[in-house]
C-alpha positions in Angstrom: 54.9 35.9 52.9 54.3 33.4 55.7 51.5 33.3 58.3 51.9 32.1 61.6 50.0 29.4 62.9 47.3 31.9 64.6 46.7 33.5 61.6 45.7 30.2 59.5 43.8 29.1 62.6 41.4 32.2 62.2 41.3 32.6 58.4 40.1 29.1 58.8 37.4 29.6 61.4 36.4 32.7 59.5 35.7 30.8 56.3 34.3 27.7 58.6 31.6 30.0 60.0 30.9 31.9 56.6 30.1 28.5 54.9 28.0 27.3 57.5 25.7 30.7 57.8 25.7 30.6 54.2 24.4 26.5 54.4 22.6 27.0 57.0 20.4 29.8 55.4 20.3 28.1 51.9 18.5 25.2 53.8 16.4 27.8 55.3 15.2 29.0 51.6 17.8 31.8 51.6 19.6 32.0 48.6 22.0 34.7 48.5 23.3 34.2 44.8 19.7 34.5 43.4 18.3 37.6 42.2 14.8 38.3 43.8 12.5 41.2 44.0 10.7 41.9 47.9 7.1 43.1 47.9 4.9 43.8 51.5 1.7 42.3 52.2 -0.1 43.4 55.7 -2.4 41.3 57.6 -4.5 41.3 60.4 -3.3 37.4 61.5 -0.5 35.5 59.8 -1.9 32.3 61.7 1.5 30.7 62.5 3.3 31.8 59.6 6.8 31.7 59.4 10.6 33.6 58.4 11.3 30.9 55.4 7.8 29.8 54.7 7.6 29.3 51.5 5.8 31.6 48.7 4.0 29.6 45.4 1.9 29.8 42.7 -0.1 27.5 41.6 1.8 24.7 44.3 4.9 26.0 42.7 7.5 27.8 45.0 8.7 30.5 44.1 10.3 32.6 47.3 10.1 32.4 50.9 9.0 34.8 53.6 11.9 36.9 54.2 10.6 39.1 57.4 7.6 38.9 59.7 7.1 42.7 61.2 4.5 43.8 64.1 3.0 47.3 63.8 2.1 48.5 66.9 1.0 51.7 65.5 -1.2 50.5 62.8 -3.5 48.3 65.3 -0.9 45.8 65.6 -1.0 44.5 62.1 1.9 42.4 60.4 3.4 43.2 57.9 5.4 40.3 55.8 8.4 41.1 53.4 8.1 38.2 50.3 11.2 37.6 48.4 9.9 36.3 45.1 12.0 34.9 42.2 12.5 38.4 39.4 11.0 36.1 36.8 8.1 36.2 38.0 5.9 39.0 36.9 3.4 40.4 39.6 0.6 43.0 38.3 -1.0 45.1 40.4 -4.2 42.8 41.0 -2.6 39.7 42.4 -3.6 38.5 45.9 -1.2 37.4 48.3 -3.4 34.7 49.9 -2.6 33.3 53.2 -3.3 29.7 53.5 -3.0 26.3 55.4 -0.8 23.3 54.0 -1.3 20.9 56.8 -4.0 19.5 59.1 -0.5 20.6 61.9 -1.3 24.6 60.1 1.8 24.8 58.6 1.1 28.2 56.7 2.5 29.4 53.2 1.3 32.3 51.2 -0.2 31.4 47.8 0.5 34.0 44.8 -2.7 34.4 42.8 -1.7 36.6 39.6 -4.7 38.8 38.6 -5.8 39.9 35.1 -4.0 43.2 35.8 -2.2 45.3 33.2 0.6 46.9 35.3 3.6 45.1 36.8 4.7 45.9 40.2 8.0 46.8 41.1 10.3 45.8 43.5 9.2 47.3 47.1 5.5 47.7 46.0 2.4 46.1 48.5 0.6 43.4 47.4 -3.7 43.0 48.2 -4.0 40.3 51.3 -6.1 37.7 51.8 -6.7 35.1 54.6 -8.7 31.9 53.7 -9.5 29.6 56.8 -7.8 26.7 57.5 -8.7 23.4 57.9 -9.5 23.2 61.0 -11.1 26.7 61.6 -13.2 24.9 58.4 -13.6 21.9 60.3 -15.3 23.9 63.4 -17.6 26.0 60.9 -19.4 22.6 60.1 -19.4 20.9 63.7 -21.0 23.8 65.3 -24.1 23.3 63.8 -24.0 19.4 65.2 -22.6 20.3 68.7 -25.8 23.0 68.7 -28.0 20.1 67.7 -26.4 17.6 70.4 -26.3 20.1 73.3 -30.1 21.2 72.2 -31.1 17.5 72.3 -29.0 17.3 75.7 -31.2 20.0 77.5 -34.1 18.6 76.1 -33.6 14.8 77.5 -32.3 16.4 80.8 -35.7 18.9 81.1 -38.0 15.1 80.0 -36.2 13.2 82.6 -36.9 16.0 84.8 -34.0 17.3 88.0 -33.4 13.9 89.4 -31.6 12.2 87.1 -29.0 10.8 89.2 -32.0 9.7 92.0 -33.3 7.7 88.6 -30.7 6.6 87.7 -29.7 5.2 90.7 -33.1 3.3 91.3 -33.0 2.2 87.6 -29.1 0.2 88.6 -30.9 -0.7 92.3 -33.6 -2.5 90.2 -31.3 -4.1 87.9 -29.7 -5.2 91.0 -32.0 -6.7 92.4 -33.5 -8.7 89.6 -29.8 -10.3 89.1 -29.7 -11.1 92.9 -33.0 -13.0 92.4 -32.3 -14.8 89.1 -29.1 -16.1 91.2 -30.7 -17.1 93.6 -33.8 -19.0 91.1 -30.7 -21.0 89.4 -29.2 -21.8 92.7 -32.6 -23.5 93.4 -33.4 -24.7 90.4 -30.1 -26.2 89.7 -30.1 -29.3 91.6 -33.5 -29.7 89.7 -32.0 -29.6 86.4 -29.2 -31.8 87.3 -31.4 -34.4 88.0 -33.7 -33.9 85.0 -30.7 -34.2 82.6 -29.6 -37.6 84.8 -33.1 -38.8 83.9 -32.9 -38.0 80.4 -29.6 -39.5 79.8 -31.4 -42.9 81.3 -34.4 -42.5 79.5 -32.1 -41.7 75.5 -29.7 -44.7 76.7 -33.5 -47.1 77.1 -34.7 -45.5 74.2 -30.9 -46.6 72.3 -31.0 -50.2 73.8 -35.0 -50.4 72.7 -33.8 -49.4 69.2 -31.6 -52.0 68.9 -34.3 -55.2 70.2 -36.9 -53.3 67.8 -34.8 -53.1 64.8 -34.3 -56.7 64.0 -38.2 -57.4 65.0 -39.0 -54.4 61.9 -37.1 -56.0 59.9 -38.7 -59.2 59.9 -42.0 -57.7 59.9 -41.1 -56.3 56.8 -40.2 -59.4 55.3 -43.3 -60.9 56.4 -45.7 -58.3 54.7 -43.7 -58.5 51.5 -44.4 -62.3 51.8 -48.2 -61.7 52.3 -48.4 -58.3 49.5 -46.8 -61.1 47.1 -49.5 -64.0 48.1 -52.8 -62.3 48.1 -51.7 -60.1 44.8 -50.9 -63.4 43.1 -54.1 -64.6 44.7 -56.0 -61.7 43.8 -54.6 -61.5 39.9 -55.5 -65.8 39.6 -58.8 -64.4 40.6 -59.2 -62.4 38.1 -57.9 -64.2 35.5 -60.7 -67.1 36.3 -63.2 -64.7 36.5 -62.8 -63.4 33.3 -62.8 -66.3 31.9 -66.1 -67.7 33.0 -67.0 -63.8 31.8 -66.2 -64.8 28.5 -67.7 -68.5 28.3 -70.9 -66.7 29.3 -70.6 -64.0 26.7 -70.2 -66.6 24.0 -73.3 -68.7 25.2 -75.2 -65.3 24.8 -74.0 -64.9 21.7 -74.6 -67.8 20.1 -78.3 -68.4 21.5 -77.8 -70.6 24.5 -79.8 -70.6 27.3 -82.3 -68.1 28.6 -80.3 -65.0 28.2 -79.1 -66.1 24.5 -82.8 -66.8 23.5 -84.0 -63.3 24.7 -81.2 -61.7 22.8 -81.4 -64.0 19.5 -85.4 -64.2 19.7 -87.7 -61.7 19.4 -91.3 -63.5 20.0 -91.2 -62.7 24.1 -90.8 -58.8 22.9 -93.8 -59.1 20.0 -95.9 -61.4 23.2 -95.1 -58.6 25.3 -96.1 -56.2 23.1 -99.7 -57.9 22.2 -100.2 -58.3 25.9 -99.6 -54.7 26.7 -102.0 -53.9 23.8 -104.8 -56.3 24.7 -104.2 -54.8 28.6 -104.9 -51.4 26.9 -108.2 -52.4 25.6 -109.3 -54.1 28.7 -109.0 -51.1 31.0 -110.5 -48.6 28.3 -113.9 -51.0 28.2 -113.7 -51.8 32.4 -113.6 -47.7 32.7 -116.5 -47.2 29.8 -118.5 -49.8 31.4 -117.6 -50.8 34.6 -120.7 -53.2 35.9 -119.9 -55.9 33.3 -117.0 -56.2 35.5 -118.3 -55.4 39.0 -122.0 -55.9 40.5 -122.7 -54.3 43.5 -126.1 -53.7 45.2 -127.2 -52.4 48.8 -129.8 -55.3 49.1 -128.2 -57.4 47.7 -130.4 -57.7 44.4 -128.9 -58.2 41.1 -128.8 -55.7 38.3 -130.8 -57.5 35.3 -128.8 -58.4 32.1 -129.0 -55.9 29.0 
């Protein structure tokens, strides 16, 4: 049997357009040569979740979100079809948690298998849950600051009172003001300083050409000193050395007898004279006080006492 060319041209478009719905929905998650079982879950806000968002447990995927339905009826609640992979056994006290994968809230739903005894079947409703994103998160622990900052805004606008702007203002005229008078102070004082640093520059390059005379005149001063430090040291120590000499000589004399000092210091008579004269003193002054006018006459008419 042959076909005309018409027929092969649609047989072939007709397989064309079956492979690509079938590709393009296995890139979507849909796999239509797996078995899976579907289970509902109904929430109050899916957040952004998807058809094709994927299902896990425990960061595993197992299924994607097969249909996303609004139910006007029921308070306008969603209810979300799961296709999940028949090897997986769900009880009846998992939790279809709803969370966020991405600071962009992408949304999956996380599987969390219970402790539960019974195993749900295919069509059955699993419990829902919602946990808050990251950036719902996020704004739970900013609003406390932005209280605290919008607190301590009122509070500096109330100190500084209504006329903020009017202070403000004056605060910049004053700045203003100060910087037009600090111009105007180094415009005058400029020509000052110019001619101050001229001066110095005069004044370092006589100080450098004052250096250089006094240098060599140091230097021979120097020279001089360590000429006259030598001389009266040598001087000083010749000196000594004759002076210790003469020290000795006269030690020597003493020690041997010589002279005055060697005769006080080798004889002993001046200290035994001296010793019979302080003695002989002693008994003179104890008979001049014990009787006083063998030593001293003295009469008011000039008579003498008569002798004993």
């Amino acid at each position: 049997m042959k076909f005309n060319k018409e027929i092969r041209v649609g047989l072939l478009a007709l397989i064309t357009g079956v492979m690509l719905y079938t590709g393009f929905n296995f890139l979507k998650g849909i796999d239509f040569f797996s078995s899976a079982n579907r289970y509902y879950v109904v929430y109050d806000n899916i957040g952004g979740l998807n058809v094709s968002s994927p299902v896990m447990v425990s960061g595993f995927n197992v299924g994607r979100v097969e249909y996303i339905k609004l139910l006007p009826e029921n308070g306008y609640k969603l209810l979300v079809t799961l296709q999940i992979d028949k090897n997986l056994l769900v009880n009846d006290s998992s939790i279809a948690d709803l969370i966020e994968t991405s600071a962009l809230g992408d949304k999956a739903v996380e599987i969390k298998i219970g402790k539960g005894k019974n195993t749900l079947k295919n069509g059955d409703t699993l419990w829902a849950k919602t946990e808050k994103g990251m950036i719902a998160s996020l704004h739970d622990k900013m609003s406390p600051i932005l209280n605290n900052v919008d607190s301590i805004t009122f509070k500096t606008n109330k100190i500084l009172g209504n006329n903020l702007d009017r202070k403000i203002i004056s605060i910049l005229n004053n700045v203003n003001n100060s910087t037009e008078q600090l111009s105007s102070l180094l415009a005058e004082t400029r020509p000052k300083i110019g001619a101050i640093a001229t001066d110095i520059h005069l004044l370092t390059s006589s100080l450098k050409e004052t250096e250089k005379s006094i240098k060599p005149l140091i230097a021979k001063l120097n020279t001089v000193g360590d000429s006259l430090n030598k001389a009266e040291i040598a001087a000083t120590v010749n000196n000594a050395n004759k002076t210790v000499v003469e020290l000795k000589l006269v030690l020597d004399r003493i020690n041997r007898g010589e002279g005055t000092l060697g005769k006080l210091a080798k004889n002993d008579s001046l200290y035994t004279n001296l010793n019979n004269t302080a003695a002989d003193l002693d008994k003179l002054l104890v008979n001049f006080r014990e009787e006083p006018k063998r030593y001293v006459h003295f009469s008011v008419f000039g008579k003498k006492d008569k002798k004993k």
